[in-house]
C-alpha positions as CSV (number, residue, x, y, z in Angstrom):
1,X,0.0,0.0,0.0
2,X,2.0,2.8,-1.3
3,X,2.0,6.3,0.0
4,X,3.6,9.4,-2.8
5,X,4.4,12.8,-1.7
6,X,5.5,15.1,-3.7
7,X,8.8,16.8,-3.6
8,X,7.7,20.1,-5.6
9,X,7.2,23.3,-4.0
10,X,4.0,24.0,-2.4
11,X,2.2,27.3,-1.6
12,X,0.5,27.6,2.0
13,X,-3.4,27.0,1.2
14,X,-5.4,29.7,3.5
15,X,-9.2,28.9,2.6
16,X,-8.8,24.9,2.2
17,X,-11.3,22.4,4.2
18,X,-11.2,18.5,4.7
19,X,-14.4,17.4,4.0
20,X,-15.9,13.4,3.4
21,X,-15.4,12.5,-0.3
22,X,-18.4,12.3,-2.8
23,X,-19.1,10.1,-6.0
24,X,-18.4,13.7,-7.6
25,X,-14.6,13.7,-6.6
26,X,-13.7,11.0,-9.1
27,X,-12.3,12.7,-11.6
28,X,-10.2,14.4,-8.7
29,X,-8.8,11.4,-7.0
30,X,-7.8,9.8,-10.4
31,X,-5.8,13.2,-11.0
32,X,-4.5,13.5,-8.0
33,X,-3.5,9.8,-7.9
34,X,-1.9,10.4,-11.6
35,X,0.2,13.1,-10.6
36,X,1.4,11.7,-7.6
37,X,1.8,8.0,-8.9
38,X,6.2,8.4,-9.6
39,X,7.0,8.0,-6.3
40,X,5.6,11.6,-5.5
41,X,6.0,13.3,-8.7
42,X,3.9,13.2,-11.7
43,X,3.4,9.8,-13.4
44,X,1.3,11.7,-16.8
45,X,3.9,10.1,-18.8
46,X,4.4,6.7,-17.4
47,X,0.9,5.3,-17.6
48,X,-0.7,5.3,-21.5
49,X,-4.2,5.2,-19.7
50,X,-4.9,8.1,-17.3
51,X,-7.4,6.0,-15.0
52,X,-4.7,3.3,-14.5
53,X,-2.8,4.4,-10.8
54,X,-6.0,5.6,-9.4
55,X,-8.4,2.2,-10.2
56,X,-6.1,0.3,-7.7
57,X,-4.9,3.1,-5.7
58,X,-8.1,5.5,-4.6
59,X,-11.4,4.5,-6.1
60,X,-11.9,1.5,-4.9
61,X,-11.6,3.1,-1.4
62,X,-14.3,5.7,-3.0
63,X,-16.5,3.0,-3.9
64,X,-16.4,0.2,-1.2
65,X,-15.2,2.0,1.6
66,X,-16.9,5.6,1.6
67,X,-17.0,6.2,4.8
68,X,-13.2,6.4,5.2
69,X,-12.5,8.6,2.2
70,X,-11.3,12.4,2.9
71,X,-11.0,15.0,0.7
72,X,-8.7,18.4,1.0
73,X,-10.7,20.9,-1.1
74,X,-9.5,24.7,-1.8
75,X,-11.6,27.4,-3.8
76,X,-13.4,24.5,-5.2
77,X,-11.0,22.6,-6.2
78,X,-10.1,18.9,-4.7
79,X,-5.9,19.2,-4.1
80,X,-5.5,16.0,-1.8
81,X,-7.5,12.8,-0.2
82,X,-7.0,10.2,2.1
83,X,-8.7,6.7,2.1
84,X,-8.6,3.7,4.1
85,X,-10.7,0.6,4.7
86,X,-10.5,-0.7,8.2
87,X,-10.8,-4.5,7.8
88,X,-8.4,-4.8,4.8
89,X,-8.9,-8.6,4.1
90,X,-12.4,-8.5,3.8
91,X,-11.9,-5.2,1.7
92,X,-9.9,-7.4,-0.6
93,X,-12.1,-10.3,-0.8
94,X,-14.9,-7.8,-2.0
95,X,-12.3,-6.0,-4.8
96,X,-12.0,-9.7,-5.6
97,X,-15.3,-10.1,-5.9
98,X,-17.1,-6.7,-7.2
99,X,-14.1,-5.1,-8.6
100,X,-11.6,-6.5,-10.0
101,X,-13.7,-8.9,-12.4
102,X,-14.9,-6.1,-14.1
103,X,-11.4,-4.4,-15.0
104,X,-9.7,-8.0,-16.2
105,X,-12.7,-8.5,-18.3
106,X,-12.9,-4.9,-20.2
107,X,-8.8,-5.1,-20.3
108,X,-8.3,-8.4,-21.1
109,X,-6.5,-7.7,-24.6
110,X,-4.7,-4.8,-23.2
111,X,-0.8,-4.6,-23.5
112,X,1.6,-2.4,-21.9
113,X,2.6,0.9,-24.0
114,X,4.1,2.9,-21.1
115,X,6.6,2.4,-18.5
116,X,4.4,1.8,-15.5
117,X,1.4,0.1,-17.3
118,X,2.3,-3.7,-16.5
119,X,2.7,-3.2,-13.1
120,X,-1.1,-2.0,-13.0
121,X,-2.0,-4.7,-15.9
122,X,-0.5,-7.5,-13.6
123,X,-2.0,-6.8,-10.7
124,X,-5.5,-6.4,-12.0
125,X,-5.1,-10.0,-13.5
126,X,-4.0,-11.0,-10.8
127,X,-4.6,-9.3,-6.8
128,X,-2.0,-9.8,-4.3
129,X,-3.5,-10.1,-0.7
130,X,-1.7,-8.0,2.2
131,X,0.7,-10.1,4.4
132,X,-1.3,-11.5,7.4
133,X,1.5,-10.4,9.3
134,X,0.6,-6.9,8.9
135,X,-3.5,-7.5,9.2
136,X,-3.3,-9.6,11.6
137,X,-2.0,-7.3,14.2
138,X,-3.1,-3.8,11.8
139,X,-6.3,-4.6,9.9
140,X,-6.9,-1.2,8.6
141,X,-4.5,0.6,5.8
142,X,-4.8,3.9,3.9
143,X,-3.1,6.0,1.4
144,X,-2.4,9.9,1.1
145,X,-1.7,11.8,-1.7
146,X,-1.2,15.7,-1.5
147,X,-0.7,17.8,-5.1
148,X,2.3,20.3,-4.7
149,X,-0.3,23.2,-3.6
150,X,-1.4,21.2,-0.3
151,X,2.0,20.1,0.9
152,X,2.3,23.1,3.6
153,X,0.4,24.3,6.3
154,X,-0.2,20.9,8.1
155,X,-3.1,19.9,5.9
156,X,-1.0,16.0,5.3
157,X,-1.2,16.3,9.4
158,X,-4.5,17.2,9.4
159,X,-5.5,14.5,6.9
160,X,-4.1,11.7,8.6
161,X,-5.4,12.7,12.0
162,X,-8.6,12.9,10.1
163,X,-8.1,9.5,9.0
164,X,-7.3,7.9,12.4
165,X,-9.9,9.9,14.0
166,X,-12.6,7.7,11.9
167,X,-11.2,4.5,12.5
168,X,-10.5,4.8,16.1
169,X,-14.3,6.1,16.2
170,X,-15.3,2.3,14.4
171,X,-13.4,0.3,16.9
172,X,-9.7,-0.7,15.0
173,X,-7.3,-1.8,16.3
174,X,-4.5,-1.1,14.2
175,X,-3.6,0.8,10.5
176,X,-0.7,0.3,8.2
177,X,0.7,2.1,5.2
178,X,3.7,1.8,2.8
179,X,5.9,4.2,1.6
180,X,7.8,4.0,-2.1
181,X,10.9,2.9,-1.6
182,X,12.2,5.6,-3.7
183,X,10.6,8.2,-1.2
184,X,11.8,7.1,1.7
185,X,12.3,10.5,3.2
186,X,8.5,10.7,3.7
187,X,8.7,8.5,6.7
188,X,10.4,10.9,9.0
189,X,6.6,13.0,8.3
190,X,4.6,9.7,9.5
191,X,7.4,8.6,12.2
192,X,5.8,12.1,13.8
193,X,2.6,11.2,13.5
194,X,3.0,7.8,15.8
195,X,3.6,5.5,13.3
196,X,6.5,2.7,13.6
197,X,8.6,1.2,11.0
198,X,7.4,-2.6,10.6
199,X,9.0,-4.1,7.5
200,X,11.0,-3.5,4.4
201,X,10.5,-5.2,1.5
202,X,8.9,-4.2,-1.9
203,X,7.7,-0.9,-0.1
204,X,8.6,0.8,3.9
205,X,6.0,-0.5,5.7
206,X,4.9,1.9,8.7
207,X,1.8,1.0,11.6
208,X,0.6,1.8,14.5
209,X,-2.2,0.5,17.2
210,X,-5.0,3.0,17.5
């Protein structure tokens, strides 16, 4: 579960307000997730299909887990989310059940034509389950992802605590989230926020008990 912040130069945002994510934000999330998808930088060039980064990464948050979806919206404009589900192996038996079938069947003929498509071809075709040794003791996970514009002020702060606010309030025990292993120096920013490092392996892997 991979977490990208930028490393682009932000503006303070005056006027912005977390709010709970709508069906309306799509489009949002899928940008935000786009330009955020290279390890924190924009990914517009890696992917040949737009949508790709944000069907694994944010919608199906949007969709199956709604009431753990956050949005960071200024003048209008959505500039950063969080998401989580807090039981994540049920969360993936029901992308395995009412999500995923849908995308291998509409891309079933589809090839990779940019750098980063595979890696969200493959795992469409074929789901990887978390490691029960993260759910096990930290069932929940989320992602956040900030454009530039929203990365000072304390909004990422302010959208995690948003975050663990809701899923202390439904009784878990436990969250986890990855970091890109090519933006490691993110972790320092969670390490603040109470959460531990756990594992290393194809990403950081960072938790904490609620």
């Amino acid at each position: 579960m991979f977490i990208f912040c930028s490393r682009e130069p932000a503006m303070i945002l005056d006027d912005a307000v977390i709010r709970q994510a709508q069906p309306q934000d799509e489009a949002a999330l899928y940008q935000i997730c786009l330009q955020t998808a290279n390890a924190g930088s924009d990914a517009t060039a890696l992917y040949s299909d737009a949508h790709y980064p944000g069907q694994r990464f944010v919608i199906p948050y949007l969709r199956f887990a709604p009431a753990f979806a956050f949005v960071l919206e200024s003048q209008g404009e959505v500039v950063g989310y969080v998401v989580a589900t807090p039981d994540t192996e049920t969360f993936e038996t029901q992308l395995e059940q009412q999500w995923w079938p849908q995308w291998q069947a509409a891309w079933r003929d589809r090839t990779a034509e940019a750098p980063l498509d595979d890696k969200i071809l493959a795992y469409v075709h074929q789901p990887e389950r978390a490691a029960t040794s993260l759910t096990s003791r930290w069932p929940a996970h989320l992602h956040i992802n900030l454009l530039p514009v929203a990365q000072k002020g304390g909004w990422g702060r302010r959208l995690i605590e948003t975050e663990l606010a809701a899923l202390r309030q439904a009784g878990v025990s436990g969250v986890y989230l990855g970091v890109s292993l090519q933006n490691e120096q993110v972790c320092a920013f969670y390490q603040r926020l109470g959460f531990e490092h756990v594992v290393r392996s194809n990403a950081i892997y960072m938790a904490q008990q609620l």
